[in-house]
PyMOL CGO cylinders between C-alpha atoms (Angstrom):
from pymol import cmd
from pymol.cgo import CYLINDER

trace = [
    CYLINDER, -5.12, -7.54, -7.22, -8.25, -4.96, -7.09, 0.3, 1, 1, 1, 1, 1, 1,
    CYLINDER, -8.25, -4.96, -7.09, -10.14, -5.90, -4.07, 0.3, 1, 1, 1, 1, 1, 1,
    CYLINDER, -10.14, -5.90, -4.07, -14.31, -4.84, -4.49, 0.3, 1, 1, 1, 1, 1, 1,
    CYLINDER, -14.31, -4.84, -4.49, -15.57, -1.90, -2.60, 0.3, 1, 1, 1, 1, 1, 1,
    CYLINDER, -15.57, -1.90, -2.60, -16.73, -2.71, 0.95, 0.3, 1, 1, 1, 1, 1, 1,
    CYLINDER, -16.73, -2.71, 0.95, -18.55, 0.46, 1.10, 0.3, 1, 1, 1, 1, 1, 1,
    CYLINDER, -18.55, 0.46, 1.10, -22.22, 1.90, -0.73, 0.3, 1, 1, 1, 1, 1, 1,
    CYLINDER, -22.22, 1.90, -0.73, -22.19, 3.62, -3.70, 0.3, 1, 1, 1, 1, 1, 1,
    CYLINDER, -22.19, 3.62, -3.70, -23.66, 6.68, -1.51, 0.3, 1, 1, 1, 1, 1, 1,
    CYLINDER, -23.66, 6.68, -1.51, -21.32, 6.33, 1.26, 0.3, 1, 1, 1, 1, 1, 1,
    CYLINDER, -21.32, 6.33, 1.26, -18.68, 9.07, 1.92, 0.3, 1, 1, 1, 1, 1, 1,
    CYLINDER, -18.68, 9.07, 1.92, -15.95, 6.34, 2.88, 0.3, 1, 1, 1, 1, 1, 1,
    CYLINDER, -15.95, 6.34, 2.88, -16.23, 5.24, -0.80, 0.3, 1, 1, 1, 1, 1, 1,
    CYLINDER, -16.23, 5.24, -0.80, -14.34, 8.03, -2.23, 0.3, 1, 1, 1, 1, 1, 1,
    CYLINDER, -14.34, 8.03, -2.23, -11.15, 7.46, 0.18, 0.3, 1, 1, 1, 1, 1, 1,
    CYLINDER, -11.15, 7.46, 0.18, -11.26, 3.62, -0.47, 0.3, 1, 1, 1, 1, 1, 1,
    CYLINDER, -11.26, 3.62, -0.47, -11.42, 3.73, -4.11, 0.3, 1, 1, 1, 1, 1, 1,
    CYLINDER, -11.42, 3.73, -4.11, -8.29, 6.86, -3.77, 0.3, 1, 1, 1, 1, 1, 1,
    CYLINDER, -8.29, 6.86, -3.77, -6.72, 4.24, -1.71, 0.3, 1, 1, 1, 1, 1, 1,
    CYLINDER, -6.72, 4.24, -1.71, -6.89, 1.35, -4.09, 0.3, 1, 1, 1, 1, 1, 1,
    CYLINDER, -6.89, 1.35, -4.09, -5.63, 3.70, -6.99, 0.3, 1, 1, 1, 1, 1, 1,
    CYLINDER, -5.63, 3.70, -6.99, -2.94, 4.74, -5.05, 0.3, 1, 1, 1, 1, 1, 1,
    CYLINDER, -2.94, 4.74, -5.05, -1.75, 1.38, -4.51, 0.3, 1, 1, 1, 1, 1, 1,
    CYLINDER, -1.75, 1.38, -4.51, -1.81, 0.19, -7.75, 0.3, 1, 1, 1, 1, 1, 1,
    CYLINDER, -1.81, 0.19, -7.75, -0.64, 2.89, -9.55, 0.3, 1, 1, 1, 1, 1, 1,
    CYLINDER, -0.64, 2.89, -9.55, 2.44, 2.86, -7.11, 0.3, 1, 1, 1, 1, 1, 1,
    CYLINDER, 2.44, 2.86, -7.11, 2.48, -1.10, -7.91, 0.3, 1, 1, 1, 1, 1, 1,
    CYLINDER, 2.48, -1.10, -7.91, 2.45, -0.25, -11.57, 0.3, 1, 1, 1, 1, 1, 1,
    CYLINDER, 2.45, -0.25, -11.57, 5.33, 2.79, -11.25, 0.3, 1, 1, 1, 1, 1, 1,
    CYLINDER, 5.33, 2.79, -11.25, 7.26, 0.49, -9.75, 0.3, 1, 1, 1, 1, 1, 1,
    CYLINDER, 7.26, 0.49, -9.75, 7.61, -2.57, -11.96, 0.3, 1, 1, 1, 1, 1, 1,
    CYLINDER, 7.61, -2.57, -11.96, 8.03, -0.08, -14.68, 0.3, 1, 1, 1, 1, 1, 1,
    CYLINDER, 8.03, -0.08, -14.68, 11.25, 1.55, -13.51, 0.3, 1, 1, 1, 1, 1, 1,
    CYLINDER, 11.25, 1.55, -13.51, 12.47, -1.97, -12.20, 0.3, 1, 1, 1, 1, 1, 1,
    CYLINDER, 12.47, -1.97, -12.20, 12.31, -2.44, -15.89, 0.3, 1, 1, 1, 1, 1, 1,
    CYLINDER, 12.31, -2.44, -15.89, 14.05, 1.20, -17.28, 0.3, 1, 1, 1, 1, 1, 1,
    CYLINDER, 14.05, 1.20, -17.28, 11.05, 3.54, -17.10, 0.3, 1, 1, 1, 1, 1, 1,
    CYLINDER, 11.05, 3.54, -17.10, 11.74, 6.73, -15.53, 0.3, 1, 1, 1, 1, 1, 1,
    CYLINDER, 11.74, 6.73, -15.53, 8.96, 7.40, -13.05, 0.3, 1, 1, 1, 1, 1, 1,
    CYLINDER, 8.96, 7.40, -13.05, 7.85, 10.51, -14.02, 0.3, 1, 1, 1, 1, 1, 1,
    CYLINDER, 7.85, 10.51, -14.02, 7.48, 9.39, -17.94, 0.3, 1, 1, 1, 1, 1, 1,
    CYLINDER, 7.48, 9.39, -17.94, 5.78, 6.56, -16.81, 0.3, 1, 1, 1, 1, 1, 1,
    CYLINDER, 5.78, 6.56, -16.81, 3.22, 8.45, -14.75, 0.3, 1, 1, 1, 1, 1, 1,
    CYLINDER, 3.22, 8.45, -14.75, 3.19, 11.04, -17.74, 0.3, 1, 1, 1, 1, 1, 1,
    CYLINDER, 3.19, 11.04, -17.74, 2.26, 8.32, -19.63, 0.3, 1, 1, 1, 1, 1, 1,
    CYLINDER, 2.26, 8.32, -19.63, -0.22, 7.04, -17.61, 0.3, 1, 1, 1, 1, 1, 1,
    CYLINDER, -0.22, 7.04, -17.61, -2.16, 10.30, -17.49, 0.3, 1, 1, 1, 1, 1, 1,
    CYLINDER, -2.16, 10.30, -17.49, -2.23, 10.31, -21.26, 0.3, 1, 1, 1, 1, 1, 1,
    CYLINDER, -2.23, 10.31, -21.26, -3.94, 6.92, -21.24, 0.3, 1, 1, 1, 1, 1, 1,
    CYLINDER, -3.94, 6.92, -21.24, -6.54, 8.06, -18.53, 0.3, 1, 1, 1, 1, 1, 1,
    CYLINDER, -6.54, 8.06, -18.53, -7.10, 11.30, -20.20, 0.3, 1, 1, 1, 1, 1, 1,
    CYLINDER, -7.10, 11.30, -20.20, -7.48, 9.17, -23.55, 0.3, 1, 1, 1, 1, 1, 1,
    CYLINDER, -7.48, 9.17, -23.55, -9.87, 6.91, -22.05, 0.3, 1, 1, 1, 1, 1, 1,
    CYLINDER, -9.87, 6.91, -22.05, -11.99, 9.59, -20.48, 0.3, 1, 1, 1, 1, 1, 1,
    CYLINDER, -11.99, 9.59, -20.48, -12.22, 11.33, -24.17, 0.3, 1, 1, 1, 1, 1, 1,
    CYLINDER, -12.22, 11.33, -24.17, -13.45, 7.46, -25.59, 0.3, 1, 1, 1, 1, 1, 1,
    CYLINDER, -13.45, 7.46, -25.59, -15.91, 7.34, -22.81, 0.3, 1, 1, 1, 1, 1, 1,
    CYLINDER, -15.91, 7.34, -22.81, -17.12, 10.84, -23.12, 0.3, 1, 1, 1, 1, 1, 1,
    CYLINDER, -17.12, 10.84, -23.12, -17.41, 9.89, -26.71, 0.3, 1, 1, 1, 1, 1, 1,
    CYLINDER, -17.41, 9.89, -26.71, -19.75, 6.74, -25.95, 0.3, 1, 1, 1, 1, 1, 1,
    CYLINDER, -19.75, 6.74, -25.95, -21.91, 8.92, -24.06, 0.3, 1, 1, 1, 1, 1, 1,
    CYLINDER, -21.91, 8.92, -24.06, -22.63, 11.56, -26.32, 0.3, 1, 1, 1, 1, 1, 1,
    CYLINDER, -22.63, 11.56, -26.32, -23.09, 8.82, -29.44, 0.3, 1, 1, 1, 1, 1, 1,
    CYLINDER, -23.09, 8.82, -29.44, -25.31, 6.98, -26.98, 0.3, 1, 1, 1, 1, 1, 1,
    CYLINDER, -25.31, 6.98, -26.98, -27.54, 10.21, -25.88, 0.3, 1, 1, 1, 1, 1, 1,
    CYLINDER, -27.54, 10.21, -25.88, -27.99, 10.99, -29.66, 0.3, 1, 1, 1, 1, 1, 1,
    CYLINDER, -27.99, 10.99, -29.66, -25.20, 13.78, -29.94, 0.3, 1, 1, 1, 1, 1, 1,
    CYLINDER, -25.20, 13.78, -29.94, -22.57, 14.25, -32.32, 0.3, 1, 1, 1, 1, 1, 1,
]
cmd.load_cgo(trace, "trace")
């Protein structure tokens, strides 16, 4: 589970909390996956895809929303 952030928005603690909670569940999430036959480094490969993809879509959103093409 993904606890909240116990920090501001403007503090500089928030950065190294939220690296913290990645860490931890992307290490969670390598894991299970090789418990299961995943290699870890296709996994992770796979997981920067996905981020990388999701960035792109949210990039997307953005522009569409500010009236760009």
């Amino acid at each position: 589970m993904i606890n909240p952030p116990s920090t501001q928005p403007d503090s500089p603690e928030r950065k190294v909390e939220l690296d913290q909670t990645v860490d931890y569940a992307v290490q969670i999430l390598v894991e299970e996956a090789h418990l299961v036959g995943w290699t870890r480094v296709e996994f992770l490969t796979a997981i920067l895809d996905a981020a990388n993809a999701r960035l792109s879509a949210i990039e997307e959103e953005r522009e569409l929303e500010a009236g760009g093409n």
